[in-house]
C-alpha positions in Angstrom: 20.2 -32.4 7.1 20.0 -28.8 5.7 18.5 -26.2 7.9 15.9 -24.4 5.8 15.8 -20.9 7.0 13.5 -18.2 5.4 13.5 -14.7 5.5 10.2 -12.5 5.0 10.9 -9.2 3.3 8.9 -6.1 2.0 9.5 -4.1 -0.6 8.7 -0.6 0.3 8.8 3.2 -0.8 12.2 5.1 -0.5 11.1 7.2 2.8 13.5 9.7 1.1 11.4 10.3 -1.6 8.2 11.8 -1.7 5.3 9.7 -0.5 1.3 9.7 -0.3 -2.1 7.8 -0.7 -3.7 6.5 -3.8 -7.5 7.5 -3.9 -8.0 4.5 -2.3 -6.1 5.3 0.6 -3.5 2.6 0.0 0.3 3.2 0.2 0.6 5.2 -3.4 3.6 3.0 -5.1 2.9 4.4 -8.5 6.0 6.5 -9.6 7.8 5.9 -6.2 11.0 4.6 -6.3 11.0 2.0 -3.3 13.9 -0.7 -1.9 14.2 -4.0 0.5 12.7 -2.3 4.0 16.0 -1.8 6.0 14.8 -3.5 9.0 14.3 -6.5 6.9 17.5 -6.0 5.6 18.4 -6.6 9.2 16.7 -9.8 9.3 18.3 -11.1 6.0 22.0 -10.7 7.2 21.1 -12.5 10.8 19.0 -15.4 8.9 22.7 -15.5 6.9 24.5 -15.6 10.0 22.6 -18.9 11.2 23.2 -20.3 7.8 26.6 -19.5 8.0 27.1 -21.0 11.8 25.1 -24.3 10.4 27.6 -25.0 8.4 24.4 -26.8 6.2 21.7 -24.2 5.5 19.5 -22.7 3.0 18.3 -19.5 3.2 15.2 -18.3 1.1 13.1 -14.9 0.9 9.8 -14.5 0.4 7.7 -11.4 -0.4 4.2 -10.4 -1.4 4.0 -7.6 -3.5 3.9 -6.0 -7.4 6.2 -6.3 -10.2 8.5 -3.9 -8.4 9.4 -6.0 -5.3 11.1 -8.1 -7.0 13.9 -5.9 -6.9 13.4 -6.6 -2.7 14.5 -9.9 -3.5 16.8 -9.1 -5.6 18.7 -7.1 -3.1 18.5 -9.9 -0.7 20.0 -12.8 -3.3 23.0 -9.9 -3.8 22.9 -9.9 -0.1 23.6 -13.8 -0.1 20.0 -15.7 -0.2 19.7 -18.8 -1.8 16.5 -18.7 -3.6 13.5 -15.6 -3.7 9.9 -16.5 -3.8 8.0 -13.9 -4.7 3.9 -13.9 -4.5 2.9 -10.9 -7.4 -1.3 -11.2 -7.2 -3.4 -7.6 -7.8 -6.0 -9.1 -5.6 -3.7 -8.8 -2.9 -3.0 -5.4 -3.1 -3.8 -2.5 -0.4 -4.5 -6.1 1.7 -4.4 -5.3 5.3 -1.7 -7.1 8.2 -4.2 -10.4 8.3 -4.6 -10.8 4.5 -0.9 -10.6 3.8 0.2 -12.5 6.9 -2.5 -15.0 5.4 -0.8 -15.2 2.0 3.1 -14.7 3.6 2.0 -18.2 5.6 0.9 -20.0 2.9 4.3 -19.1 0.4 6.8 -20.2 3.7 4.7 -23.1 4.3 5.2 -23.8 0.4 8.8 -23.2 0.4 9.4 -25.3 3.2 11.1 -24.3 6.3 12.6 -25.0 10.2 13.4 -21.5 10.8 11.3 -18.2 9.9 13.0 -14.9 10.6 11.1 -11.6 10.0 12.1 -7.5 10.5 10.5 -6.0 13.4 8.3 -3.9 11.1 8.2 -2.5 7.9 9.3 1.3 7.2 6.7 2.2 5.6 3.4 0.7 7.9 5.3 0.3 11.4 2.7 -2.1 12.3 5.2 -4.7 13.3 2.3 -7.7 13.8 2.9 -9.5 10.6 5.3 -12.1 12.6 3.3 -12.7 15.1 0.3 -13.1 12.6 2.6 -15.5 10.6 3.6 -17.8 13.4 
């Protein structure tokens, strides 16, 4: 039986670059060249390790987000992933940690899983509750 494993990640802005608020006081994205968040780049390449000791896994991504993290998933098929999911929906956006662990829950339950793996936080909110939201 294959082991499903699937890896939440977040697209978020380069913290090299320059960074603000939108007039809304969201995370301003517009303009802002962004990447996969390295800590969930952490979490991709042990969810890969698992599938690679299982000898019989499947290891999928999932992220909520705009157009533009798609290339998050991206990065994480180069990376080795199996399949990308990604939920693109403006009335998520500038959703807080229970709205998006909300919509996150609902695209893993979807895909189908026996394993969930998560980065400890994101780099750009450091909230780090989003997996325990999820579970």
């Amino acid at each position: 039986m294959t082991l499903r494993i699937v890896v939440c990640v977040k697209y978020v802005p380069d913290a090299s670059g320059e960074r603000g608020f939108s007039g809304d006081l969201t995370v301003d994205r517009v303009g802002v060249d962004g990447l996969l968040s390295e800590l969930d780049e952490y979490a991709v390449e042990q969810a890969l390790r698992v599938a690679e000791a299982s000898g019989d896994a499947e290891v999928t991504v999932v992220t909520v987000g705009p157009e533009d993290a798609r290339d998050a998933v991206r990065k994480a098929l180069s990376m080795g992933a199996d399949r990308g999911v990604h939920v693109e929906d403006g009335g998520v956006g500038g959703s807080d940690v229970m709205g998006t662990s909300l919509v996150l829950a609902a695209a893993v339950g979807k895909a189908g899983f026996d394993l969930v793996v998560c980065g400890m936080a994101s780099t750009d909110g450091v909230a780090g509750v989003v997996p325990a939201l999820l579970a």
